[in-house]
N, C-alpha and C positions, 0 to 999 in steps of 0.2 A: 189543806191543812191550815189550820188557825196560827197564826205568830201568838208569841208570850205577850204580847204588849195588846193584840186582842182579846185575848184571855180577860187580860186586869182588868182593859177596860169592859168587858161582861160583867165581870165581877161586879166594878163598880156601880155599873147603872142596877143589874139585878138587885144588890141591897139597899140600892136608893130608892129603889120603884116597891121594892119589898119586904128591906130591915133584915132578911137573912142573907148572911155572910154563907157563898159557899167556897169548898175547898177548887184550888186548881184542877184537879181531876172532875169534879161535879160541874166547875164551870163550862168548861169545856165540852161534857157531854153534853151540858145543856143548848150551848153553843151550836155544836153539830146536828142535835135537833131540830133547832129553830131554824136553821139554814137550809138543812133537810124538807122543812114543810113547807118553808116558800118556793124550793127548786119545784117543788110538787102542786103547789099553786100554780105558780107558770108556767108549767107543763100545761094545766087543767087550763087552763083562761084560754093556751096556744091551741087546745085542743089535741095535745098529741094524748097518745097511749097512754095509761098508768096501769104499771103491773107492780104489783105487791114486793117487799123485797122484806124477807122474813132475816131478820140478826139472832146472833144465839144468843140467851139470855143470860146474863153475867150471874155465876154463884155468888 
């Protein structure tokens, strides 16, 4: 789980590198993404397994 103080600072480098301000919930997601695909990186590089892990899609 992300702390609120790395939230902000997502925040801030994303509108710095990007000019779009996102909300706390968006940041975050995007947060958990991007930390999501580098676990999945060094998996791949380690060589281990990668099995698909399907989330339910938010209405």
């Amino acid at each position: 789980m992300l702390t609120d103080k790395a939230i902000q600072e997502f925040r801030e480098i994303y509108k710095k590198e990007h000019g779009i301000e996102l909300s706390n919930d968006e940041a975050r997601d995007a947060a958990e993404r991007l930390i999501s695909f580098f676990e999945l990186l060094h998996k791949i590089d380690r060589g281990e397994e990668v099995t698909k892990k399907r989330k339910p899609k938010k209405s």
